[in-house]
C-alpha positions as a Markdown table, in Angstrom:
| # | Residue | x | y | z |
|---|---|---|---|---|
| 1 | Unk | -100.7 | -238.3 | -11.0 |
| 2 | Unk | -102.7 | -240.0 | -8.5 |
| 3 | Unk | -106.5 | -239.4 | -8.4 |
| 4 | Unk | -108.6 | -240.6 | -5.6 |
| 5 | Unk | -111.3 | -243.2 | -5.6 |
| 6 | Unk | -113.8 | -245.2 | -3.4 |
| 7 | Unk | -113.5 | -242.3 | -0.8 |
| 8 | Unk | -115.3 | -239.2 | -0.2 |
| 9 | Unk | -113.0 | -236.1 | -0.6 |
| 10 | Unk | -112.8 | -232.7 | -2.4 |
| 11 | Unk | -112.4 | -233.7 | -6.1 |
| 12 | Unk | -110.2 | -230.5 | -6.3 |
| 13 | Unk | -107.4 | -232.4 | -4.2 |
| 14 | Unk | -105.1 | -234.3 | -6.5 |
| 15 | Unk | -102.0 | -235.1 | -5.8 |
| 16 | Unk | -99.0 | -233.7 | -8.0 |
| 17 | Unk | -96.3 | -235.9 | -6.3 |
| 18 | Unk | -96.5 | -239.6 | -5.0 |
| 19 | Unk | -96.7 | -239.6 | -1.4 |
| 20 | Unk | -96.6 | -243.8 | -1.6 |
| 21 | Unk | -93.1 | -243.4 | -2.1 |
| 22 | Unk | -92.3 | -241.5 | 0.5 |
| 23 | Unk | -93.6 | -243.8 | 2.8 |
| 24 | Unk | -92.0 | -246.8 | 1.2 |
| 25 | Unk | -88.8 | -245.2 | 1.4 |
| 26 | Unk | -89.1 | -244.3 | 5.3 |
| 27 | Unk | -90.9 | -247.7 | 6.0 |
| 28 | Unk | -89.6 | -250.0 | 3.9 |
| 29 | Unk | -91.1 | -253.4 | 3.2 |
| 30 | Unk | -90.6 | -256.4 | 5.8 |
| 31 | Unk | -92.5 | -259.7 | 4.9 |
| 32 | Unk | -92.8 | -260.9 | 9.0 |
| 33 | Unk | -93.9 | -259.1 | 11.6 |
| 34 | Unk | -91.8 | -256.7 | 13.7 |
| 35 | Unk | -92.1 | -255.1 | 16.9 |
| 36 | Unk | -93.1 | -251.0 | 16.5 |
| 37 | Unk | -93.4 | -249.1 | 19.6 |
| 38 | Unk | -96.7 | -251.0 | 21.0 |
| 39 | Unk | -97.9 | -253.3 | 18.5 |
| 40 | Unk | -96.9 | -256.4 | 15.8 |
| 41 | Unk | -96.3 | -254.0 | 12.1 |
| 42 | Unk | -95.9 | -255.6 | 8.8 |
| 43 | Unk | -95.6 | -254.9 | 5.4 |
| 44 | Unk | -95.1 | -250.5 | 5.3 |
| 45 | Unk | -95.8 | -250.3 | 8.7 |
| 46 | Unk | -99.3 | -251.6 | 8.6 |
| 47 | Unk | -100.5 | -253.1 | 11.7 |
| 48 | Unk | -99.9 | -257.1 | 11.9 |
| 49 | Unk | -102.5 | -259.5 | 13.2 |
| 50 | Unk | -99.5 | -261.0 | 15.2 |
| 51 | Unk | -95.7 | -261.9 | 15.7 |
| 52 | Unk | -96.2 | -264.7 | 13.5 |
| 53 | Unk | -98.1 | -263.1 | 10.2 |
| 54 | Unk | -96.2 | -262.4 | 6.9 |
| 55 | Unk | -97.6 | -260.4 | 4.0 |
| 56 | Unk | -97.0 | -260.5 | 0.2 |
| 57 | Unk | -95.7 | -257.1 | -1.5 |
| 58 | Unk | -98.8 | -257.1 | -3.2 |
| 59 | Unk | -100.4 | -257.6 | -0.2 |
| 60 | Unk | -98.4 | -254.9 | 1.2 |
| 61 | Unk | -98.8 | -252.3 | -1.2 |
| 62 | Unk | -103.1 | -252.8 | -1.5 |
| 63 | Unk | -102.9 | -252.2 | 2.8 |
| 64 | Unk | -100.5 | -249.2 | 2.1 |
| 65 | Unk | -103.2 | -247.5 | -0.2 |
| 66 | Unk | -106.1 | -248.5 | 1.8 |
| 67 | Unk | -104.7 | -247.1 | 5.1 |
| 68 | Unk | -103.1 | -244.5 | 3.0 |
| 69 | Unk | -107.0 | -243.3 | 1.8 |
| 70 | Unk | -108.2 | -243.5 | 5.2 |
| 71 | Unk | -105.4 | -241.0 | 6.4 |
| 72 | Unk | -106.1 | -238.9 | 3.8 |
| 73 | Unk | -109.8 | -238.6 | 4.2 |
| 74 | Unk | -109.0 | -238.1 | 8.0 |
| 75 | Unk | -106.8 | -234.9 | 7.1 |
| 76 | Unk | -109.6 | -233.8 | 4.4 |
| 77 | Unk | -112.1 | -233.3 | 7.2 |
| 78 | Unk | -109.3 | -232.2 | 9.5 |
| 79 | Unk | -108.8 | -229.3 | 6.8 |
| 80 | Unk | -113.0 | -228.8 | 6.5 |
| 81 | Unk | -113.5 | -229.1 | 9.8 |
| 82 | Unk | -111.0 | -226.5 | 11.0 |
| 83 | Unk | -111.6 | -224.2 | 8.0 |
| 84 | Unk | -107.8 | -225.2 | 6.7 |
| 85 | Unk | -106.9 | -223.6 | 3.3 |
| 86 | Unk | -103.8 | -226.5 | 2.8 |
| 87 | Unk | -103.2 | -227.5 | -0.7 |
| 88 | Unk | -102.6 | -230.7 | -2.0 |
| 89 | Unk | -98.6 | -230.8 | -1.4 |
| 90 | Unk | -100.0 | -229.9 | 2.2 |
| 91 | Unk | -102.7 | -232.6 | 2.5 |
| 92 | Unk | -99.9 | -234.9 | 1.2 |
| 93 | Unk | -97.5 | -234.3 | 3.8 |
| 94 | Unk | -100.1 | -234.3 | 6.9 |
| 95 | Unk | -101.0 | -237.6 | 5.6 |
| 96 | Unk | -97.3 | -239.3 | 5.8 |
| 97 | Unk | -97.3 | -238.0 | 8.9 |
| 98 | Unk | -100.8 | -239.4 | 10.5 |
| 99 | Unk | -99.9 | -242.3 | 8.4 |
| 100 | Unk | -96.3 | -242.6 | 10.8 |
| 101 | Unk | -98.3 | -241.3 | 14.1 |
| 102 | Unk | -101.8 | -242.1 | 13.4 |
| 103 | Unk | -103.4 | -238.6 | 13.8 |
| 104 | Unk | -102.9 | -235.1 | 13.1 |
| 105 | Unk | -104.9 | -233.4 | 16.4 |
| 106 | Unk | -102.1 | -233.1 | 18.7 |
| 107 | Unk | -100.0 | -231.4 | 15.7 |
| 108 | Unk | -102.0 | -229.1 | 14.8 |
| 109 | Unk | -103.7 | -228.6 | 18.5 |
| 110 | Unk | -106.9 | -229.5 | 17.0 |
| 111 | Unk | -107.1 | -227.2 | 14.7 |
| 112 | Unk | -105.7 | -224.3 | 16.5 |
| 113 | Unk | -102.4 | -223.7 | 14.8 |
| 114 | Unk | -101.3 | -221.7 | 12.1 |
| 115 | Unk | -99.6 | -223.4 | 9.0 |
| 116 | Unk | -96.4 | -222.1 | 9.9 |
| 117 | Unk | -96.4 | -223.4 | 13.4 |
| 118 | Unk | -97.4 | -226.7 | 12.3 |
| 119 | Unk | -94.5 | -226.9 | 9.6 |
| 120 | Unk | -92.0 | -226.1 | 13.0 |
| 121 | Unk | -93.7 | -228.6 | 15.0 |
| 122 | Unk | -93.5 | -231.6 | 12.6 |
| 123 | Unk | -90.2 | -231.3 | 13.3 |
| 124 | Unk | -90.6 | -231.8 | 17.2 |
| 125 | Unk | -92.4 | -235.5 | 16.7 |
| 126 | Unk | -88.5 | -237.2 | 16.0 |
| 127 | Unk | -88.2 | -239.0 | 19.0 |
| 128 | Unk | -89.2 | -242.6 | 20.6 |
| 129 | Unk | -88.9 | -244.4 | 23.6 |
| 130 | Unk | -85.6 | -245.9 | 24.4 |
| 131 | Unk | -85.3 | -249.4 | 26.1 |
| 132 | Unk | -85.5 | -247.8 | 29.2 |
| 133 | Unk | -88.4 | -245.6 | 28.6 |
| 134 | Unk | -87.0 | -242.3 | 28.3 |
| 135 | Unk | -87.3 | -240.1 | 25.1 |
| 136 | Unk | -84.5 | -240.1 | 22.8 |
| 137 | Unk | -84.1 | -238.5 | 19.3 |
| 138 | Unk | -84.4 | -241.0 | 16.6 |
| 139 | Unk | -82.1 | -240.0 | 13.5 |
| 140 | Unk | -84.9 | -241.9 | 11.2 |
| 141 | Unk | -87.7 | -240.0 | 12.5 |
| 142 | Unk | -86.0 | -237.2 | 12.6 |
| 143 | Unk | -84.9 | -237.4 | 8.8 |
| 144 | Unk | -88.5 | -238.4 | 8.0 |
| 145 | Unk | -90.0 | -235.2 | 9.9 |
| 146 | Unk | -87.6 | -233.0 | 7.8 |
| 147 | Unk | -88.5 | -234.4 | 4.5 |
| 148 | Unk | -92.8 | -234.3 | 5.6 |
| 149 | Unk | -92.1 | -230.3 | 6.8 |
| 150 | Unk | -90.4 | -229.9 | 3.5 |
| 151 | Unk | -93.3 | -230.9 | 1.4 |
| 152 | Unk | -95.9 | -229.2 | 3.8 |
| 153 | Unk | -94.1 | -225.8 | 3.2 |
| 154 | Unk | -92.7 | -226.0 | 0.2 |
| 155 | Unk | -94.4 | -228.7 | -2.1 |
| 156 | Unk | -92.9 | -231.2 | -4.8 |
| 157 | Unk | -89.9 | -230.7 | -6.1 |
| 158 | Unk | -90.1 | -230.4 | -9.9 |
């Protein structure tokens, strides 16, 4: 079980799952940089200083729980700020996805949608830009979205 330290959230939010591993298992570890959508990524996804940097797996996993604290505290005050009731499975899975998009305001309209709409439009953020541009559905994104709308609506799997 995974407590939270060294950043300011509800004490009452625990995690009952491990959300890490979910986002090592859609990101996946690379050592060198790689090209994502509009800038260098490294490590889980973590932003690279350039196309030539590398990174540990220690190194990796410290960024991956740094960023992943930051994403959390962003969907914490999301939740406060909006008067969201979410519970920790929910908090869990918002965070994967800001984690993957790097914000939860368009998917939850800032803060105007209902916790149902938001668990059917998770599903909607599966696509990327093809070479040419043009939106296509990704089947990684789209397996990722399933599995993130899965925990929002119905938790950890026992």
């Amino acid at each position: 079980k995974r407590q939270d330290k060294d950043i300011d959230v509800d004490p009452d939010i625990t995690t009952t799952g491990d959300p890490l591993s979910i986002i090592r298992e859609f990101e996946g570890y690379r050592e060198k940089a790689y090209w994502d959508v509009d800038h260098w990524a490294i490590g889980y996804g973590s932003k690279a200083s350039g196309e030539g940097a590398s990174i540990t797996k220690e190194e990796a996993e410290t960024k991956l729980k740094t960023e992943f604290d930051k994403f959390r505290s962003m969907v914490v005050d999301h939740r406060e700020e909006h008067g969201y009731n979410w519970q920790p499975h929910q908090v869990d899975a918002l965070t994967i996805f800001a984690y993957n998009i790097g914000s939860i305001d368009g998917l939850t309209e800032d803060g105007t949608r209902g916790d149902e709409e938001i668990s059917e439009m998770i599903l909607e953020y599966n696509k990327m830009r093809d070479r040419n541009g043009k939106l296509v559905t990704a089947k990684g994104l789209t397996k990722r979205r399933q599995a993130e709308a899965k925990l929002f609506t119905q938790g950890y799997e026992s």
